[in-house]
C-alpha positions, 0 to 999 in steps of 0.5 A: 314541630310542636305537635299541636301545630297545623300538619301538611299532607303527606302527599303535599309535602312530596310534591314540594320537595319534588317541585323546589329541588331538580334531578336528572329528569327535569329539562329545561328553564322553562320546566325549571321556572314552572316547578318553582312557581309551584312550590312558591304556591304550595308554601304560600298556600300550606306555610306549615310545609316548611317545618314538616321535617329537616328536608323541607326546613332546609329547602324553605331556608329556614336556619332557626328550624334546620338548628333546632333539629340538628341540635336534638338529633345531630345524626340527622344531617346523615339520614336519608329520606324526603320523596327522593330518599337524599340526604339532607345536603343533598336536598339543599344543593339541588333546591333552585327554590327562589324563596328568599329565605333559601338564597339567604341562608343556603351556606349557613345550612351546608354548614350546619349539615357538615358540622355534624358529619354530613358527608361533602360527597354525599350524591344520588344514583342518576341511571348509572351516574352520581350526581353528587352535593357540587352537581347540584351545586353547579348545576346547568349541563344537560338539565339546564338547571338553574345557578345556585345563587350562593354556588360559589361560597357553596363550592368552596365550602364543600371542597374545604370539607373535603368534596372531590374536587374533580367531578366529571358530572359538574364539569360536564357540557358546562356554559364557561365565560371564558375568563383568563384568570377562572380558566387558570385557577380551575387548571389549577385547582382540579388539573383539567382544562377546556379541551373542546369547544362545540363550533356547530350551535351557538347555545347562550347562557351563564357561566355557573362559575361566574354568573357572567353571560356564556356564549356557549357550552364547552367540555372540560377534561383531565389529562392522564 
């Protein structure tokens, strides 16, 4: 950042990052809208927000200015930091910022961060729970997160550089569109399959897979 540009507060840049990226502690679509719609007018009011740090570069989308900076420091895609103390894979995973920006150049981003040896497994402690780089990728499950726009070629890229590929977490209380064909691939790929399918509540929704409308949540599991 050129250090007579114009700086946002400290304190803005927080509620930001807060407000553009979900964790365990946000509940609901609603919540999810209401955080997005914030954030959308904390940057229209303070556009400087988004060239504040790499966290705040990554979640406005910004690919000149995430480069610029992983070219002076490559190390950074590595460090912690930000309100929530993430990585920065970590922070472009979990954002549901709908600036378009954000959609448009999310995959280029991850892989900037990956490029330079951000780790595809990187997570946060969530209580006693990892919610790693494909949670945030997936979301949905008890927070009812939003699907990442770009959560396929997400996926896939994260698994190419090496993410684990069975994450109870993802997986977990997840809507599923009941395609033949995904179910088999998903068996496939990660060895787990459907093994419950909740008959006391009808809950509608989109499969994070697909996009496609979900009649409910099933539980996937591995067999040992």
């Amino acid at each position: 950042m050129n250090p007579d540009e114009k700086r946002a507060s400290p304190e803005l840049v927080k509620d930001f990052l807060e407000f553009a990226c979900w964790d365990n502690d946000v509940h609901g679509t609603a919540d999810h809208r209401v955080a997005d719609r914030a954030a959308g007018r904390l940057l229209a009011q303070h556009p400087e927000i988004a060239r504040d740090s790499l966290y705040t570069a990554i979640v406005c989308g910004d690919l000149a200015e995430v480069e610029r900076r992983l070219a002076e420091r490559p190390q950074a895609a590595l460090e912690r930091g930000g309100p929530r103390e993430w990585t920065p894979l970590i922070y472009l995973c979990f954002t549901r910022f709908s600036h378009p920006p954000v959609v448009r150049n999310a995959v280029a981003i991850a892989r900037a961060l990956l490029d330079r040896g951000a780790n595809p497994n990187d997570s946060y402690p969530a209580c006693d729970v990892p919610y790693t780089a494909l949670v945030g990728a997936a979301g949905e499950g008890e927070q009812q997160a939003p699907r990442q726009p770009q959560g396929e070629a997400l996926f896939e890229l994260l698994l190419d550089r090496g993410a684990e590929p069975f994450d109870a977490q993802v997986l977990y209380n997840t809507h599923f569109s009941g395609d033949v064909e995904l179910e088999r691939k998903i068996k496939d790929d990660l060895s787990v399959t459907v093994r419950c399918i909740p008959l006391d509540k009808s809950e509608p929704g989109t499969c994070p897979f697909t996009g496609k409308p979900s009649a409910q949540r099933v539980v996937w599991a591995k067999s040992y």
